[in-house]
C-alpha positions in Angstrom: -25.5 -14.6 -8.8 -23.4 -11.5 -9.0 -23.9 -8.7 -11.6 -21.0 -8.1 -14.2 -19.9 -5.0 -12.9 -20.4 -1.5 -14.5 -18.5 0.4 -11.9 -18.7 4.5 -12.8 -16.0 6.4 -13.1 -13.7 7.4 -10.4 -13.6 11.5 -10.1 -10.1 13.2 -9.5 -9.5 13.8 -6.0 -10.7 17.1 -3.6 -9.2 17.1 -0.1 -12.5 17.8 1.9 -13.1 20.5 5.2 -15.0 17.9 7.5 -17.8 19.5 9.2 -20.1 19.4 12.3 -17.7 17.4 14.5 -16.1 17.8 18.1 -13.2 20.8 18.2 -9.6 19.4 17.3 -7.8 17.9 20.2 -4.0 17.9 19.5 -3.2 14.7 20.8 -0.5 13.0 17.7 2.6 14.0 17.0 3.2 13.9 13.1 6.7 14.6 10.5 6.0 16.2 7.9 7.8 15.4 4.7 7.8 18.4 2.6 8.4 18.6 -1.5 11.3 21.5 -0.6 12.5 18.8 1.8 12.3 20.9 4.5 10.7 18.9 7.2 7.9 20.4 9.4 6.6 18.8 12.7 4.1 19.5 15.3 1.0 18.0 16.9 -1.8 17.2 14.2 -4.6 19.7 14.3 -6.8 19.8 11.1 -6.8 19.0 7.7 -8.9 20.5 5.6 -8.7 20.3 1.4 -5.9 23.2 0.9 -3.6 22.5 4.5 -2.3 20.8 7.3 -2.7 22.3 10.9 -0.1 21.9 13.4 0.2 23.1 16.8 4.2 23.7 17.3 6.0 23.5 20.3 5.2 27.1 21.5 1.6 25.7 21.7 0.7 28.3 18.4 -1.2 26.7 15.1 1.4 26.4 12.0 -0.6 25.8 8.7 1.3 23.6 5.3 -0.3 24.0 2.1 -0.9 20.5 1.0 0.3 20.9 -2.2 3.5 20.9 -1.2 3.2 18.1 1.6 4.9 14.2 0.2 3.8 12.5 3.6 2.5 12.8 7.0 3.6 10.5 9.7 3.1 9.9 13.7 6.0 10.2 15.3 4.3 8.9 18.4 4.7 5.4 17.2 8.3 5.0 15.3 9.0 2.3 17.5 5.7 0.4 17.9 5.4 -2.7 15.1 2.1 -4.0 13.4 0.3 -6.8 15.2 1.5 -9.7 13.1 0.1 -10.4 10.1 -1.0 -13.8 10.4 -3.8 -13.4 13.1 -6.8 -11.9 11.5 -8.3 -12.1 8.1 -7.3 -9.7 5.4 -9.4 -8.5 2.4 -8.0 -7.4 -1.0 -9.6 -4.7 -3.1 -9.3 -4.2 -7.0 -8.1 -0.7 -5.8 -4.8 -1.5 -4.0 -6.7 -1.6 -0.6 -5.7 -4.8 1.9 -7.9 -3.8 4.7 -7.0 -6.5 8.1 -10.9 -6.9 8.0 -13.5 -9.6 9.0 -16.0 -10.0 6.6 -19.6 -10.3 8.3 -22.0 -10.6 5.4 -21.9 -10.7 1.1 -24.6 -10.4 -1.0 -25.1 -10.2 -4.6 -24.3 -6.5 -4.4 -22.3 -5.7 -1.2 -19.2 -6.8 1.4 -20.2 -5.8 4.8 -16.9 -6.4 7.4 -15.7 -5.2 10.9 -12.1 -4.1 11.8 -10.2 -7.0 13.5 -8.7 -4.2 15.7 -10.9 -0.9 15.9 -13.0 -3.2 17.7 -15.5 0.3 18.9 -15.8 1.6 14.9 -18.8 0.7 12.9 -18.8 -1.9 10.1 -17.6 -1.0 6.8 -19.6 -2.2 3.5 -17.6 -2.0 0.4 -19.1 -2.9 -3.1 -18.6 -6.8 -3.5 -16.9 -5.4 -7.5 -14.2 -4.6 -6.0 -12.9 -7.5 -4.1 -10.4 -9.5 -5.1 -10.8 -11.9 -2.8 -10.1 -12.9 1.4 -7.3 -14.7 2.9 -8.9 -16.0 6.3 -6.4 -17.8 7.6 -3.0 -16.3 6.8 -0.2 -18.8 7.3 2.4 -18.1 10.2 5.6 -17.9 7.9 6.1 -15.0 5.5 7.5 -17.1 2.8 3.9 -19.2 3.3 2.2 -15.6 3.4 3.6 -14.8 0.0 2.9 -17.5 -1.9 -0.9 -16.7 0.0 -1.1 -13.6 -1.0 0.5 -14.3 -4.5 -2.6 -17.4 -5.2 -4.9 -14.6 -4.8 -3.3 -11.6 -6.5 -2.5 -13.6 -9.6 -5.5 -15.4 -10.1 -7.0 -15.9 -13.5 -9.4 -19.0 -13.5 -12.7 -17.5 -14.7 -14.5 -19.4 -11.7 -14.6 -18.2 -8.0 -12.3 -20.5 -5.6 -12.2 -21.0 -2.0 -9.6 -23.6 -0.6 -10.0 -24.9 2.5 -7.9 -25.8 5.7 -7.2 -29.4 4.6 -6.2 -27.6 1.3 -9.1 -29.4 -0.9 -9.9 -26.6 -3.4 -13.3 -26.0 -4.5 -14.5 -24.0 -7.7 -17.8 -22.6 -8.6 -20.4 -19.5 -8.6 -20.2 -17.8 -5.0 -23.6 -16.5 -3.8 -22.6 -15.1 -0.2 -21.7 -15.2 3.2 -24.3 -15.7 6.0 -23.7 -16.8 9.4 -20.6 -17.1 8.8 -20.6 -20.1 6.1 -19.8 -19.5 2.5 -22.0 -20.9 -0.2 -21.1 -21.8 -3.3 -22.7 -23.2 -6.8 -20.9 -26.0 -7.9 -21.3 -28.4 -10.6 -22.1 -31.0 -8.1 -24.6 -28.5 -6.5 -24.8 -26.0 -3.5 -21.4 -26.6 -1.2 -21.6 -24.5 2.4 -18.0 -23.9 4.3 -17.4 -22.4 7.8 -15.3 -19.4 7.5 -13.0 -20.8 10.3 -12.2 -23.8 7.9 -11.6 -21.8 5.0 -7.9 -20.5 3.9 -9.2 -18.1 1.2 -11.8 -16.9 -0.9 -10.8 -15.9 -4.3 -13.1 -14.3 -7.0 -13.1 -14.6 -10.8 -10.9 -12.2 -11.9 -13.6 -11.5 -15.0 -16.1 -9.9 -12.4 -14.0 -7.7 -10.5 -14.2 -4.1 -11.4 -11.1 -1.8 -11.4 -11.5 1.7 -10.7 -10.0 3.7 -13.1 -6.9 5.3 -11.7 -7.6 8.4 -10.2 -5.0 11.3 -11.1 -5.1 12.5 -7.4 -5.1 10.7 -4.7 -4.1 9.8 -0.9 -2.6 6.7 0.3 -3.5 5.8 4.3 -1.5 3.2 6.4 -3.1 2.4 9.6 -1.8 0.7 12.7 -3.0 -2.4 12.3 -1.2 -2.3 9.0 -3.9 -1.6 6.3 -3.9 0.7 3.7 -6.5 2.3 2.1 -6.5 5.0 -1.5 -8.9 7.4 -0.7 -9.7 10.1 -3.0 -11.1 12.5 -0.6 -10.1 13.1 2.7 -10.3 15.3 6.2 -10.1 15.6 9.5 -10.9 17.8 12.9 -7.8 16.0 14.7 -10.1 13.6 16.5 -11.3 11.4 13.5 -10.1 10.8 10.1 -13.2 10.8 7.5 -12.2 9.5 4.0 -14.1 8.4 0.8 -12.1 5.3 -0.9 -11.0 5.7 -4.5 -13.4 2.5 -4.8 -16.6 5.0 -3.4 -17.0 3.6 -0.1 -16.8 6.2 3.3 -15.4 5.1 6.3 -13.7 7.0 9.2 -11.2 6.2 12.2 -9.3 7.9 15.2 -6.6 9.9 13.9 -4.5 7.7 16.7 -4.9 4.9 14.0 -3.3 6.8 11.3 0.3 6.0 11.0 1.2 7.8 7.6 -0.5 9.5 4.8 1.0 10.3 1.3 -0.5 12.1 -1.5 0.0 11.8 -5.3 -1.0 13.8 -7.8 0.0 15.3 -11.3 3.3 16.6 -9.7 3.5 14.2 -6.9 4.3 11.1 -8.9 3.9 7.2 -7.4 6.4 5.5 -9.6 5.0 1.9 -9.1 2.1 3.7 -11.3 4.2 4.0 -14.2 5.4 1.0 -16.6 9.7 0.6 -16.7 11.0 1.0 -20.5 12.8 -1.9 -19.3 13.7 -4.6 -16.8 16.4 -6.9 -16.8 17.2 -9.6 -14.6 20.7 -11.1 -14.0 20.2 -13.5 -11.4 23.6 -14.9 -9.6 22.9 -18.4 -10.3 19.7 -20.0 -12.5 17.1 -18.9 -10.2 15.5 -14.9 -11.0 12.3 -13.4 -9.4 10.1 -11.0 -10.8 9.3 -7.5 -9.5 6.5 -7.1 -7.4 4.6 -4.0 -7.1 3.7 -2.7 -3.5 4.5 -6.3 -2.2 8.0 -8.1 -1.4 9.8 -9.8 -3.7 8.3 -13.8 -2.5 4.6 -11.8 -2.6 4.2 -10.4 1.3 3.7 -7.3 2.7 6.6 -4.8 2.3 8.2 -4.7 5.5 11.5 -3.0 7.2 12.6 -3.8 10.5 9.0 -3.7 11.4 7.6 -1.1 9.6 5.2 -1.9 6.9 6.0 -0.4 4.0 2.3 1.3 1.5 4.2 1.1 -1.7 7.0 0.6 -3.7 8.8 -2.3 -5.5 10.0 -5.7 -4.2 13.2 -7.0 -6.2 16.1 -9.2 -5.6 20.4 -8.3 -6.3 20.5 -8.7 -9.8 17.7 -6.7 -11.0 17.6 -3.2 -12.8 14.8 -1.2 -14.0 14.5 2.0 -16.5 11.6 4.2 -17.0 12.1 7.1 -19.3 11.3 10.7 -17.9 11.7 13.2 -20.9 13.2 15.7 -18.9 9.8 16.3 -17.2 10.7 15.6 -13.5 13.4 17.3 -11.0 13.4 14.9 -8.4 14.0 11.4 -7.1 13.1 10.3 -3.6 12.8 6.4 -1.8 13.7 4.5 0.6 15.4 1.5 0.8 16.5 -1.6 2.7 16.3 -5.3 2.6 13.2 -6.7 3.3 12.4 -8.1 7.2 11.3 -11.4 5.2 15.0 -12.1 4.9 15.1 -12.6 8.6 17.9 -10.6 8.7 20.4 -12.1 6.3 20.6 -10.3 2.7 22.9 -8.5 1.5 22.6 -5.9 -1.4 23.9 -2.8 -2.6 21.3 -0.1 -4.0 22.5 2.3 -7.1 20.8 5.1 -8.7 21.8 6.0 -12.4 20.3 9.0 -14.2 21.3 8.8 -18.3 23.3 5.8 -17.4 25.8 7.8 -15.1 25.7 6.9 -11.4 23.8 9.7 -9.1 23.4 7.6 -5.9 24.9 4.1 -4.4 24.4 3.0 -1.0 26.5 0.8 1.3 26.3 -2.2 2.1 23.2 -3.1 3.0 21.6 -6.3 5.1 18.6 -7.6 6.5 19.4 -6.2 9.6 20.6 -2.6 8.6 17.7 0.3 9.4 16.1 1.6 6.0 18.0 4.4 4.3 16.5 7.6 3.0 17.7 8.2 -0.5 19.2 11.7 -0.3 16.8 13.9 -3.4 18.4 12.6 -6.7 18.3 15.6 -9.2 16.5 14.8 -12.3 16.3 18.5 -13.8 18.1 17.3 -17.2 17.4 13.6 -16.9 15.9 11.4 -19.9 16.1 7.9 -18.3 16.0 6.7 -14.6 17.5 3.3 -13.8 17.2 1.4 -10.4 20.0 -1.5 -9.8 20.4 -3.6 -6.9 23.4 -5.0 -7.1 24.7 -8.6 -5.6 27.2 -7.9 -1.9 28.0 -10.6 0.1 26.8 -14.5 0.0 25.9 -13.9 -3.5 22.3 -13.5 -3.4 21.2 -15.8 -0.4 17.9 -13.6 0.7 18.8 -10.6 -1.1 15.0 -9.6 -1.0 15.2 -5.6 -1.8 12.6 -3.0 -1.5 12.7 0.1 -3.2 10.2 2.0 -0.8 7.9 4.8 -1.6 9.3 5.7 -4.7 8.4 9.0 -6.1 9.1 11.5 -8.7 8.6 15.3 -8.1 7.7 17.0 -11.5 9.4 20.1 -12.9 6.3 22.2 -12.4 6.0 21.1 -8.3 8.5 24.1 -8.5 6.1 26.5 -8.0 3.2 24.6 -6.1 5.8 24.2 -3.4 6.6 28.1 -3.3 
């Protein structure tokens, strides 16, 4: 029987000097995304909790405060894709982790699980509180994978639930997972399932603890497409050692590192912060709600292969307002129409700032390449709306993603000096 959580509170992040390990080896190439906008890039050194090492090209060491630093991505990989997403398991955290994991053992207290594809790295036990649940076997199509992903996300039966291959659904008490079979305690007793005949394992949403939000913070996306929110993190340039927002440690090559962002008090994610409003004007009956880090039909945020850590999946017809109070100077994001659309879709993005256009894209389809919104001044602005607006074919697959949204406050002025 599990424990009604009493998870302790999450501390602010401290980016952390790693110690005792092998010298740095300079072996990925990383962009660095600056909050001036001036990009940086280099090989990846260090990282240590005040800056980012880089060797340039004259083979000397460049440092970047981190304060100032949006993202760092490898370069080295732009044109290699995640492994698809329907081969492995994939575990979901109360913390906005999905980690493509194998769960190995669960007891009362803990989730012990292997990477599917760092196959030499150690397991990784995570406190069982957090998990949301497992989807073992992920379906093939991604309008299958959403409405997966979307069972699990948005469950609220107070009873845990694993349905099986056949898709017989059966509710009760879990107790663990040992040799790979699942037990639970029904109310027609003890029921055992093989984790190879199991679709997913979903908890009770009542015994699920949510960290509270941390005001720092780092977002990782790996190769294999996971993404972790660590509030501590480091790194010699061989190895990537991070504490998860949720308090477990883990660490992994700095070749599996594909991006990392950080948020903090002037460093803004925007999916973190409730719209005044949202309105939805669908083209005929049918609207969709906006999903938060996921597409719009519940899947993984993807454009033309590259998987997206946050942001906000919406189809043509939908706008959404937050209201700033003049406390921001800056807009960024990128956009596109989501790779679930198969490349139909058809959309137009707009940006208005006190209901005056600042930004509007072309055209755009599901097979155009994402567009970086140019900075969108917000010096003097009170509201912020997002539209997507309807192009061609109505809205036939218009799934949108507004990608890594993020707001620069006023006083990132003089962090970034």
């Amino acid at each position: 029987m599990r424990p009604h959580p009493a998870f302790p509170l999450i501390a602010a992040l401290t980016l952390v000097v790693i110690a005792d390990l092998p010298a740095a080896i300079a072996q990925v190439k990383v962009r660095v995304e600056t909050i001036s906008g001036e990009p940086v890039s280099g090989r990846f050194l260090r990282l240590t909790d005040s800056q980012l090492e880089l060797q340039n090209e004259s083979g000397g060491t460049e440092s970047v405060e981190l304060k100032s630093v949006l993202e760092i991505s490898a370069t080295d990989f732009d044109d290699v894709e995640i492994p698809p997403i329907s081969k492995t398991p994939w575990i979901f955290l109360s913390t906005g982790d999905r980690l493509r994991m194998t769960p190995l053992v669960i007891d009362d207290e803990s989730i012990v699980a292997r990477w599917n594809h760092f196959t030499a790295l150690p397991p990784v036990s995570m406190p069982l509180e957090l998990c949301r649940g497992i989807v073992t076997t992920v379906p093939a199509t991604v309008a299958q994978q959403g409405h997966a992903f979307e069972r699990l996300l948005k469950h609220q039966e107070k009873v845990d639930l694993i349905t099986l291959s056949n898709g017989d659904r059966v509710d009760g008490e879990f107790e663990g997972l040992q040799d790979e079979q699942f037990t639970l305690d029904t109310s027609i007793g003890k029921v055992q399932t093989r984790i190879d005949q199991t679709r997913s394992l979903i908890f009770n949403p009542d015994l699920i603890s949510k960290p509270r939000p941390a005001d720092s913070f780092a977002i990782i996306l790996l190769s294999d497409g996971s993404t972790l929110h660590v509030r501590t993190i480091g790194s010699d340039g061989d190895l990537i050692i991070a504490e998860s927002i949720g308090g477990f440690e883990f660490s992994i090559p700095v070749t599996a590192m594909r991006e990392i962002r950080f948020y903090d008090s002037n460093r803004i994610d925007l999916t973190r912060l409730e719209p005044a409003r949202t309105t939805l004007r669908p083209y005929l009956s049918m609207s969709r709600e906006p999903n938060i880090n996921r597409n719009v039909i519940g899947g993984f945020m993807t454009l033309r292969g590259r998987l997206m850590s946050t942001g906000f999946g919406v189809t043509s017809g939908t706008s959404q307002t937050w209201i700033l109070d003049r406390q921001y100077r800056q807009f960024r994001a990128t956009v596109g129409v989501d790779d679930a659309a198969q490349g139909i879709g058809s959309v137009v993005f707009q940006i208005l700032v006190d209901g005056t256009l600042a930004w509007q894209s072309e055209i755009i389809t599901g097979k155009s390449a994402p567009v970086a919104v140019p900075p969108v001044d917000l010096s003097a602005a009170n509201e912020l709306a997002l539209l997507v607006q309807f192009a061609e074919r109505g809205n036939v697959l218009d799934y949108a993603n507004w990608c890594q949204p993020v707001l620069i406050r006023k006083s990132a002025d003089s962090a970034d000096r």
